[in-house]
C-alpha positions as CSV (number, residue, x, y, z in Angstrom):
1,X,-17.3,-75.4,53.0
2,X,-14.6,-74.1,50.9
3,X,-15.3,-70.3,52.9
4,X,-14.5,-72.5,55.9
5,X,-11.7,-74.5,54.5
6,X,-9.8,-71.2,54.0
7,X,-10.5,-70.0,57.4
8,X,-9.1,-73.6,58.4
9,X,-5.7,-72.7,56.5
10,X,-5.5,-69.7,58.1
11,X,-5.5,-70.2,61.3
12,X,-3.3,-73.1,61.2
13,X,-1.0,-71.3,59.7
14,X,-0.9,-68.4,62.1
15,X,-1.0,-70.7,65.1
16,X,2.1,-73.1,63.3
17,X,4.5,-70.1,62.7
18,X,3.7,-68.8,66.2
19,X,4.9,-71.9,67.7
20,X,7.5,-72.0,65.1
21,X,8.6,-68.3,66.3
22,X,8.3,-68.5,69.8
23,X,10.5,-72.2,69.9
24,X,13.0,-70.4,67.7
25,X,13.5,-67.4,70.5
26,X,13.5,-69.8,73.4
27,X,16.5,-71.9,72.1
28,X,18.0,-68.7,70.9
29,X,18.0,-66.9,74.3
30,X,19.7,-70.2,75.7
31,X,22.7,-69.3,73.9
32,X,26.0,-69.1,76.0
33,X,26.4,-65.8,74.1
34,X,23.3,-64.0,74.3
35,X,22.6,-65.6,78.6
36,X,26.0,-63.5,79.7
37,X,24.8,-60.4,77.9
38,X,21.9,-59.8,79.5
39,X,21.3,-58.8,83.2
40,X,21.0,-61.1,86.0
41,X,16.9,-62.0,85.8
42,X,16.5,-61.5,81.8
43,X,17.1,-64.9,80.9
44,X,14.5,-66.0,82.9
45,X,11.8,-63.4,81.7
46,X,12.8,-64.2,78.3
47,X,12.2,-67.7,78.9
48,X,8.8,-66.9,80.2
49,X,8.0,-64.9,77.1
50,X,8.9,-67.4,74.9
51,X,7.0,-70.2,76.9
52,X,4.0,-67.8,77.4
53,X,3.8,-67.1,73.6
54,X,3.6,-71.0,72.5
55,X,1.3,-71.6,75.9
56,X,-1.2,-68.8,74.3
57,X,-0.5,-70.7,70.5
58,X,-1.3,-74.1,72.0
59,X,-4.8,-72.9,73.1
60,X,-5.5,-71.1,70.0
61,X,-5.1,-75.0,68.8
62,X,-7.4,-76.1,71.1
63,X,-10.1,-73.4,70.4
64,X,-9.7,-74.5,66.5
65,X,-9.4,-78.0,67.3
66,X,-13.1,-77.1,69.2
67,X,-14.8,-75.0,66.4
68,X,-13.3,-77.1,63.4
69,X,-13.0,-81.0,64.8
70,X,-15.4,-82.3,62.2
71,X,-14.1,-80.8,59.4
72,X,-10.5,-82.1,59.2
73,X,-9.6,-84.0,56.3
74,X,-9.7,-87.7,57.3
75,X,-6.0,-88.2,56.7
76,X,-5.3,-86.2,59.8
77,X,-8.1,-86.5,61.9
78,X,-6.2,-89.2,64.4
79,X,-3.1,-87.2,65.0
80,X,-5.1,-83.9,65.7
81,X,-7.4,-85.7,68.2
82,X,-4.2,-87.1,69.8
83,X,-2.7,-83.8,69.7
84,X,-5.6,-82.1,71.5
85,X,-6.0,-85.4,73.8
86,X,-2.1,-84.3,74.6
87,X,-2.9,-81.2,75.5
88,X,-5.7,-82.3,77.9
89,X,-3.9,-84.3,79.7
90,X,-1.5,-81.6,80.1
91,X,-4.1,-79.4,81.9
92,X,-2.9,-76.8,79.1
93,X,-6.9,-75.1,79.5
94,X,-6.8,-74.9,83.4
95,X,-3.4,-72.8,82.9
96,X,-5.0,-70.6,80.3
97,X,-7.5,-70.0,82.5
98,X,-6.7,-69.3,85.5
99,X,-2.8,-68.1,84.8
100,X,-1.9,-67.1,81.5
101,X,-3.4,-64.1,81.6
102,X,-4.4,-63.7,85.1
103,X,-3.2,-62.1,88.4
104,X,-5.8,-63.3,90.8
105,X,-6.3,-67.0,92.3
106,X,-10.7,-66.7,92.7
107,X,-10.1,-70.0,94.6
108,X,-8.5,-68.3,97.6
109,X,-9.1,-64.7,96.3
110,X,-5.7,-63.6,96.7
111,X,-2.8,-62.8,94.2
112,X,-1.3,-65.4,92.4
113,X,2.4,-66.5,93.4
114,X,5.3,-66.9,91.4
115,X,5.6,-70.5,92.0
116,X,1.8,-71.3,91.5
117,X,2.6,-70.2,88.0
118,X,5.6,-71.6,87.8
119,X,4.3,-74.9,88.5
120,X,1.4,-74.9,86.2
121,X,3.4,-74.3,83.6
122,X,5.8,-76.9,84.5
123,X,2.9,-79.4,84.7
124,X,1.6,-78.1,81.2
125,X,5.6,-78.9,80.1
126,X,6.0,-82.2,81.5
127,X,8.3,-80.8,84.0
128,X,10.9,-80.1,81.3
129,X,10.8,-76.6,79.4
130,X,13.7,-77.7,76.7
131,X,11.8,-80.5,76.3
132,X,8.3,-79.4,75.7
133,X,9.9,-77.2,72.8
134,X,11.5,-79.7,71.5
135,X,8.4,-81.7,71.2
136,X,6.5,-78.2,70.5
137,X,9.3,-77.9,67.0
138,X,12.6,-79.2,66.3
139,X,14.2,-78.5,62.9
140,X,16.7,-81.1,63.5
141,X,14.4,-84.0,65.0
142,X,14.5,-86.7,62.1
143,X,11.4,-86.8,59.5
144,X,9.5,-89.1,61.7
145,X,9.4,-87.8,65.1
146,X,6.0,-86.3,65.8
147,X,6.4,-82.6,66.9
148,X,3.8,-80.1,67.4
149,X,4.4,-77.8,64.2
150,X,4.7,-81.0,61.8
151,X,1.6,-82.2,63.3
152,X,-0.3,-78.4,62.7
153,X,1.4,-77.9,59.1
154,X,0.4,-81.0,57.8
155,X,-3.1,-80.7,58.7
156,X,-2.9,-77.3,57.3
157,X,-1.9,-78.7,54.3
158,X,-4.1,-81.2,54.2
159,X,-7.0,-78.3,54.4
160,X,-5.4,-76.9,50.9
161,X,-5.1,-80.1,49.1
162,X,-8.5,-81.8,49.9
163,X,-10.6,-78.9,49.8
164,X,-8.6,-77.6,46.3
165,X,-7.2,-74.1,48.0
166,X,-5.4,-71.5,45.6
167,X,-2.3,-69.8,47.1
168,X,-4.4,-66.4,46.2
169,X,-7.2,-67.6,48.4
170,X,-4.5,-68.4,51.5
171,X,-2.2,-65.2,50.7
172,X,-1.6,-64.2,54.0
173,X,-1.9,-60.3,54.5
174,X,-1.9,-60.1,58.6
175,X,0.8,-57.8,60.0
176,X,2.0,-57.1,56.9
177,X,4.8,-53.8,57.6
178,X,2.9,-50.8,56.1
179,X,4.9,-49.3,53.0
């Protein structure tokens, strides 16, 4: 289990400082500064970037939360079922699916629109992009509001203390810059 518990730590991990990333860049390219530096259309591709990047994060959770339900530590076993629950509800899997990464509507084999997307992803935000990554991570929310990231990192950590983890066996090593 321990092989597994590491695995566990891992992905969390990556998937965490994704989310952690990508909300970062989105709040940054709403800046006053960086918006009137860019041409006309970039703010909105950027946004779209950012978005796409924590909607890709979000079902990497779900495929964990799939593959690794049974083994979370007790402790956090409620909020990541909730989490996932969240997600559901969302219809985060039907935009992975058959939008994320996808150009073609099967339904009525033609090309996707603009605004098909674009409402999808709205759905999967509750209507509200600045929102969603607030609730996605927010370094200033107070200690108890629930956000995505806190929910991910303390599970994470809850991997390393229950199943005894060494920072050698979690060293990260993935996109490391070469030397």
């Amino acid at each position: 289990m321990k092989e597994k518990a590491i695995a566990a730590y891992g992905v969390l991990d990556y998937i965490g400082r994704d989310l952690v990333v990508a909300s970062e860049a989105f709040r940054h390219f709403q800046s006053p500064e960086i918006r009137t530096s860019l041409s006309q259309h970039s703010p909105a591709y950027l946004n779209r970037l950012c978005l796409n990047h924590i909607f890709i994060a979000l079902s990497r959770w779900q495929e964990f939360y799939k593959k690794f339900a049974h083994d979370i530590p007790d402790p956090e076993r409620s909020s990541a079922k909730k989490l996932n629950a969240d997600l559901d509800r969302r219809d985060l899997r039907t935009f992975r699916n058959e939008f994320l990464a996808h150009i073609w509507c099967k339904r009525h084999n033609r090309p996707l629109t603009d605004s098909e997307i674009s409402d999808t992803a709205h759905k999967v935000a509750d209507g509200d992009f600045s929102r969603f990554v607030n609730w996605i991570h927010d370094y200033h929310a107070p200690e108890e509001v629930e956000t995505v990231v806190r929910i991910i990192e303390r599970l994470r950590d809850s991997f390393f203390d229950v199943y005894n983890l060494t920072g050698q066996e979690i060293s990260p090593e993935i996109f490391e810059v070469d030397a």
